[in-house]
Residue frames as a rotation matrix with the C-alpha (Angstrom) as fourth column:
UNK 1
-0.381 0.681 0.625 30.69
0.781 -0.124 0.612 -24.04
0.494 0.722 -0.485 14.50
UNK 2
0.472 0.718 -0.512 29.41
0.875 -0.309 0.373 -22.26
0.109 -0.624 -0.774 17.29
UNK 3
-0.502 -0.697 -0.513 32.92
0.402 -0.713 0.575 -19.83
-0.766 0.082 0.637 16.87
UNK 4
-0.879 -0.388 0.275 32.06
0.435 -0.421 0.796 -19.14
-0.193 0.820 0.539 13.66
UNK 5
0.114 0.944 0.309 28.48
0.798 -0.273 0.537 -17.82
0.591 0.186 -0.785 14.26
UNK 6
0.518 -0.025 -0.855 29.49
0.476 -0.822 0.312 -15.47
-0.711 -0.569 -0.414 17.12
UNK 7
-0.611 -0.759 -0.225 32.20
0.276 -0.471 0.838 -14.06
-0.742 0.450 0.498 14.86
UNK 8
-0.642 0.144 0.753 29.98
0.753 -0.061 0.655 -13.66
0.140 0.988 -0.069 12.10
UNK 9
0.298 0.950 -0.091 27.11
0.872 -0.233 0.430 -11.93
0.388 -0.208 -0.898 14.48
UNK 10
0.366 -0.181 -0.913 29.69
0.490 -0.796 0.354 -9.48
-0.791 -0.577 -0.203 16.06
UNK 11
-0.803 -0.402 0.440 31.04
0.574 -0.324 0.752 -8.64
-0.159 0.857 0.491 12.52
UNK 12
-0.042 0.938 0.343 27.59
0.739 -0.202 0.642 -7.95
0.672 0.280 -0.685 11.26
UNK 13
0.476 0.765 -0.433 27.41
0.867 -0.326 0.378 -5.75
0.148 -0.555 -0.819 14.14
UNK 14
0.227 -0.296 -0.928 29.91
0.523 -0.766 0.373 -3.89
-0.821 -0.570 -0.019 13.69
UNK 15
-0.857 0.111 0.504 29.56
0.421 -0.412 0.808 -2.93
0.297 0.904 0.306 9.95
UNK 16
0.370 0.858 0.357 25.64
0.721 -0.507 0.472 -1.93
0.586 0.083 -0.806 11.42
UNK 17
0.337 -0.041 -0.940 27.39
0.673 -0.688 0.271 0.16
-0.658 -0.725 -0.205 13.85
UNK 18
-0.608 -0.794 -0.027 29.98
0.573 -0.462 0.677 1.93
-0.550 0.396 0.735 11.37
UNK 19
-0.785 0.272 0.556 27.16
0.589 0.052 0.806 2.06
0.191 0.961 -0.201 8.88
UNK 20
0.367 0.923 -0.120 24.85
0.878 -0.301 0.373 3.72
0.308 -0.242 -0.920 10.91
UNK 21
0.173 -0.403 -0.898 27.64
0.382 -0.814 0.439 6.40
-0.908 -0.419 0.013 12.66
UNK 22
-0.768 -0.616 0.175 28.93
0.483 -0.378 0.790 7.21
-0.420 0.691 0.588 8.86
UNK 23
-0.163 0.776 0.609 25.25
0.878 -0.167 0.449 7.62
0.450 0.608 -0.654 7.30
UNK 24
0.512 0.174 -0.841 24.54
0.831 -0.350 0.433 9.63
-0.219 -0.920 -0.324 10.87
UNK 25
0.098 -0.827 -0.554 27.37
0.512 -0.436 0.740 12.00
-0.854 -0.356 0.380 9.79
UNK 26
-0.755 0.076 0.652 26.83
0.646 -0.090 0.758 12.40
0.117 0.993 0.018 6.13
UNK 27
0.152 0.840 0.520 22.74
0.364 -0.537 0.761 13.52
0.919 0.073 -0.388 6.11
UNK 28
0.769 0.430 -0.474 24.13
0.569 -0.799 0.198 16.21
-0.293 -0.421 -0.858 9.44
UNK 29
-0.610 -0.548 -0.573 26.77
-0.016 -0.714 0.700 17.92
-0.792 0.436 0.427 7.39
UNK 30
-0.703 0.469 0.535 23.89
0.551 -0.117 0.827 17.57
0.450 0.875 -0.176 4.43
UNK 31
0.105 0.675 0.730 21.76
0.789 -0.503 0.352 18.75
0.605 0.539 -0.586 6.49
UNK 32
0.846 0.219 -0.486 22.86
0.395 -0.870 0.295 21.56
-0.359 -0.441 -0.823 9.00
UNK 33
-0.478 -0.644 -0.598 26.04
-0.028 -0.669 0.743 23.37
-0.878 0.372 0.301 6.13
UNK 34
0.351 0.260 -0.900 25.19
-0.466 -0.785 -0.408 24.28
-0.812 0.562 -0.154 2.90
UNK 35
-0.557 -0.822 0.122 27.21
-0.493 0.445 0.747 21.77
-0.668 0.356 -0.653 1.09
UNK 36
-0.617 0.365 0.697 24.59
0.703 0.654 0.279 19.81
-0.354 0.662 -0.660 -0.88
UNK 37
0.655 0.454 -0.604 22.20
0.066 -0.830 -0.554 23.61
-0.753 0.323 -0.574 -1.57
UNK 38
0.015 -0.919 -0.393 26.38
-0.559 -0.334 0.759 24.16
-0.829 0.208 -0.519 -3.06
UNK 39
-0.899 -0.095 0.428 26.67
0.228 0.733 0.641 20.94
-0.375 0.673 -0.637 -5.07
UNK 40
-0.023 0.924 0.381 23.23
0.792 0.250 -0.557 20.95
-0.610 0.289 -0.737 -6.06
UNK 41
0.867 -0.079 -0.493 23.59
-0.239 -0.932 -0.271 24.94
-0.438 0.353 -0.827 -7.57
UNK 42
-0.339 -0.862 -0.377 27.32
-0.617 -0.099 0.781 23.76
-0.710 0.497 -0.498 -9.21
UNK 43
-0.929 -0.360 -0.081 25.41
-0.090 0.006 0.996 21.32
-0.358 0.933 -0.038 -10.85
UNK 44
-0.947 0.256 -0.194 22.41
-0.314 -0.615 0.724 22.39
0.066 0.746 0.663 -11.65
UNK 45
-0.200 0.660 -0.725 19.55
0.542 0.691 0.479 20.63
0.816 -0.297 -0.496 -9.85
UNK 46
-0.954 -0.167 -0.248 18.90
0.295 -0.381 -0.876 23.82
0.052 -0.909 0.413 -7.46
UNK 47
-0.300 0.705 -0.643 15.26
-0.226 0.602 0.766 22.88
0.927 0.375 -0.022 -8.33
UNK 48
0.370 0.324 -0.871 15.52
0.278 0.856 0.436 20.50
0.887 -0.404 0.226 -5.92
UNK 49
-0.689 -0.572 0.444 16.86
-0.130 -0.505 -0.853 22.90
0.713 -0.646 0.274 -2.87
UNK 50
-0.020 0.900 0.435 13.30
-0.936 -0.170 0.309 23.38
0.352 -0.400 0.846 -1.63
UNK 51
0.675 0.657 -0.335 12.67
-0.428 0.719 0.547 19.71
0.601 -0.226 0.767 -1.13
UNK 52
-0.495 -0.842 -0.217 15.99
-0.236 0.370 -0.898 18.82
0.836 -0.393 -0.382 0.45
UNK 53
-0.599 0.134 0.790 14.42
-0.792 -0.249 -0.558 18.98
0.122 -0.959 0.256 3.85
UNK 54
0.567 0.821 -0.063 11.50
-0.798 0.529 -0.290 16.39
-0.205 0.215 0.955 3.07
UNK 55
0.688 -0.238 -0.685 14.62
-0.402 0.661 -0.634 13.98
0.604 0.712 0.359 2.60
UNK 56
-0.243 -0.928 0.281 17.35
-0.338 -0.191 -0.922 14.89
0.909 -0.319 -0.267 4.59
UNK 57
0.116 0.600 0.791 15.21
-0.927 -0.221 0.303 15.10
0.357 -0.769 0.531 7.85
UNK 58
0.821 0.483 0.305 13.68
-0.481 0.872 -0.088 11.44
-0.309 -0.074 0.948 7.82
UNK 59
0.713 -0.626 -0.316 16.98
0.207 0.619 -0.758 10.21
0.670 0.475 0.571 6.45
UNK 60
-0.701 -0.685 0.197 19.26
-0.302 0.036 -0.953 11.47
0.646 -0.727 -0.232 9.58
UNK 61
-0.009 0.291 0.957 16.62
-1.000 -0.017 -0.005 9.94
0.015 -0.957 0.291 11.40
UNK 62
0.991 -0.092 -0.096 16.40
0.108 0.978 0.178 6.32
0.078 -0.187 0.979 10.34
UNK 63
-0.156 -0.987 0.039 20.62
-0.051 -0.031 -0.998 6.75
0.986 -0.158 -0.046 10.49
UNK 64
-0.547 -0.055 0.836 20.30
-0.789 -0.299 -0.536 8.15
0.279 -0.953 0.120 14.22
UNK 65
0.209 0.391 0.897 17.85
-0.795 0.602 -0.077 4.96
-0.570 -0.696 0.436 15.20
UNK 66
0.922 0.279 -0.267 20.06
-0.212 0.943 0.255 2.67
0.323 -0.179 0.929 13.51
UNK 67
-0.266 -0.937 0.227 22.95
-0.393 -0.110 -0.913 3.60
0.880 -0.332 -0.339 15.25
UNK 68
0.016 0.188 0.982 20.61
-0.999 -0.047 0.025 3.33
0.050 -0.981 0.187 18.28
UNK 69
0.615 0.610 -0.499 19.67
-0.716 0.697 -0.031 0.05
0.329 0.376 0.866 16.91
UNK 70
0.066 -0.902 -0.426 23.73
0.138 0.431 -0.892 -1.50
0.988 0.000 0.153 16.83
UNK 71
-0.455 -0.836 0.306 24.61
-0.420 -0.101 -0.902 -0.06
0.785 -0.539 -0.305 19.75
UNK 72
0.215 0.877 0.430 21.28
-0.976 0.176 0.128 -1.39
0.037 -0.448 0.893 21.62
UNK 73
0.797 0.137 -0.589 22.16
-0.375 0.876 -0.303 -5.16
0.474 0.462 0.750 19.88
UNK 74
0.259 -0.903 0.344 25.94
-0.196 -0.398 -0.896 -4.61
0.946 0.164 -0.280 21.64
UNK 75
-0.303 -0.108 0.947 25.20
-0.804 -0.504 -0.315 -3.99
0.512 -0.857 0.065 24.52
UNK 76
0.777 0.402 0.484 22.56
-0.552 0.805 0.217 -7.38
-0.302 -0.436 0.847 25.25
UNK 77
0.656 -0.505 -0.560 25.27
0.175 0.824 -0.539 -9.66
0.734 0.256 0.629 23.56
């Protein structure tokens, strides 16, 4: 029993790691290239250019502290 809880807890950790480097990677190619201004202007929601920042920002940060988060959880086990 006691197998199958570690295994489940180091899984778990390592989908929060993956999940946190992949998000981490996504919103900084959204936000430091042009790609989503691009997509946004191909279809039609360049509107919503201006506000990108007010999203993007606060979203590569909760990514970036929960990468810290995984790799923080890793490290004590």
């Amino acid at each position: 029993m006691a197998f199958a809880k570690e295994f489940l807890e180091k899984s778990m950790q390592n989908k929060l790691l993956k999940v946190g480097i992949a998000g981490t990677v996504i919103a900084a190619l959204c936000c430091f290239t042009p790609i989503l201004v691009i997509l946004f202007g191909i279809i039609g929601l360049s509107t919503f250019v201006g506000y990108l920042d007010y999203v993007l920002l606060p979203t590569l940060l909760a990514f970036i502290l929960l990468t810290i988060y995984a790799l923080w959880k890793r490290n004590i086990q």
